[in-house]
matplotlib code that plots the C-alpha trace (Angstrom):
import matplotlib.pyplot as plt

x = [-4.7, -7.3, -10.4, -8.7, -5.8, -3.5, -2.2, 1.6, 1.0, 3.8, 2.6, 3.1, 0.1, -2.3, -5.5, -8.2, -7.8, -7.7, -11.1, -8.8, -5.6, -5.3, -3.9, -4.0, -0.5, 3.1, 6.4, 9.8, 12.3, 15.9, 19.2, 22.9, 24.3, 21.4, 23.6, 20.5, 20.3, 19.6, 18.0, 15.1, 12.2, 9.1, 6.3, 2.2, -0.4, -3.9, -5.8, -9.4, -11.4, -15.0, -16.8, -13.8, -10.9, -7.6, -4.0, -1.1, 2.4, 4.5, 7.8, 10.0, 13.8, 16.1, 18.2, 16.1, 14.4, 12.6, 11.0, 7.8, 4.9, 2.1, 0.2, -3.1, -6.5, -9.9, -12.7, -15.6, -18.5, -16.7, -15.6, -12.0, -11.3, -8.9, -8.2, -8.7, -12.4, -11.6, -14.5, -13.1, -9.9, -6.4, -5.3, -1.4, -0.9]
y = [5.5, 6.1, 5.6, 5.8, 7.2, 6.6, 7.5, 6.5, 5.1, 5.8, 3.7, 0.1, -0.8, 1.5, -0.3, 2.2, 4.2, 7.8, 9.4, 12.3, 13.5, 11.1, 11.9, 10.8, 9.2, 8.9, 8.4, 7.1, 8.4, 7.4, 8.7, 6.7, 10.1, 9.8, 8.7, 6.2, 4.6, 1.1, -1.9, -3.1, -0.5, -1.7, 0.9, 0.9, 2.4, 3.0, 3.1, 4.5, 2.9, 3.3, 2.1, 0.3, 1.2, -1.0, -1.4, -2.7, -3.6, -2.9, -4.0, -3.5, -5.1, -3.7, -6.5, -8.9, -8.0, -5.3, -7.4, -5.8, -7.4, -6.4, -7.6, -6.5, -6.0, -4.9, -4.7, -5.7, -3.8, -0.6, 0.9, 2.1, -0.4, -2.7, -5.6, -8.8, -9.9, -12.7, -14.8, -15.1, -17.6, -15.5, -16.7, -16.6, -14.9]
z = [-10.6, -13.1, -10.9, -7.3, -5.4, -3.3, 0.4, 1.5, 5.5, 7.6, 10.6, 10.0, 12.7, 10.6, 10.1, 9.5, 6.2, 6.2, 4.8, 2.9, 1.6, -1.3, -4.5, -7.8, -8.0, -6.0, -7.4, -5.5, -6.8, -5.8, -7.3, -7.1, -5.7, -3.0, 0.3, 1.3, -2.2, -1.8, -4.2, -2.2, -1.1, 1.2, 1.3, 3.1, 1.1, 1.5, -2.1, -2.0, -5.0, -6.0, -3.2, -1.7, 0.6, 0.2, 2.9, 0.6, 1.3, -1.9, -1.9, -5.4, -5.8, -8.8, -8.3, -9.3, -12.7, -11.3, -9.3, -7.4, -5.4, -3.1, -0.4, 0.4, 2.4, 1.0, 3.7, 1.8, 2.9, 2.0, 5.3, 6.5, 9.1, 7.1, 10.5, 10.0, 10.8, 13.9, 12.7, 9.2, 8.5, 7.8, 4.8, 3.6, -0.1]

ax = plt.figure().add_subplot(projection="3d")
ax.plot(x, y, z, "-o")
ax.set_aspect("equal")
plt.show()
């Protein structure tokens, strides 16, 4: 990520990004002798971007032309906590 990094989440319920232990970039690697091989991957991220911290879903199929997509949350005003504002309208990707 040129200007930003990135932070693999591990809990699905995380909703405040983590402050630190970003890096620059993450690779999944995933080898046909690897017993847990499979097409489809699902992965959380935080991204930390100039003046902006970012949740995303990424989810990539081999199956399907490579196909990859991500879902994601930007708070704003530039703070960690990534919930859903309850006076703002949820609105489906």
């Amino acid at each position: 990520m040129p200007s930003g990094s990135i932070l693999e989440s591990t809990n699905r319920f995380d909703f405040v990004a983590p402050e630190l232990g970003y890096q620059k970039s993450c690779e999944i690697t995933m080898t046909k002798e690897d017993p847990n091989w499979q097409s489809h991957i699902e992965k959380r991220y935080f991204f930390k971007l100039p003046g902006y911290y970012v949740r995303g879903n990424v989810s990539v199929d081999i199956y399907h032309d490579l196909y990859f997509s991500m879902q994601y949350f930007v708070n704003p005003d530039g703070s960690t906590n990534l919930e859903n504002d309850p006076n703002q309208p949820f609105q489906e990707p």
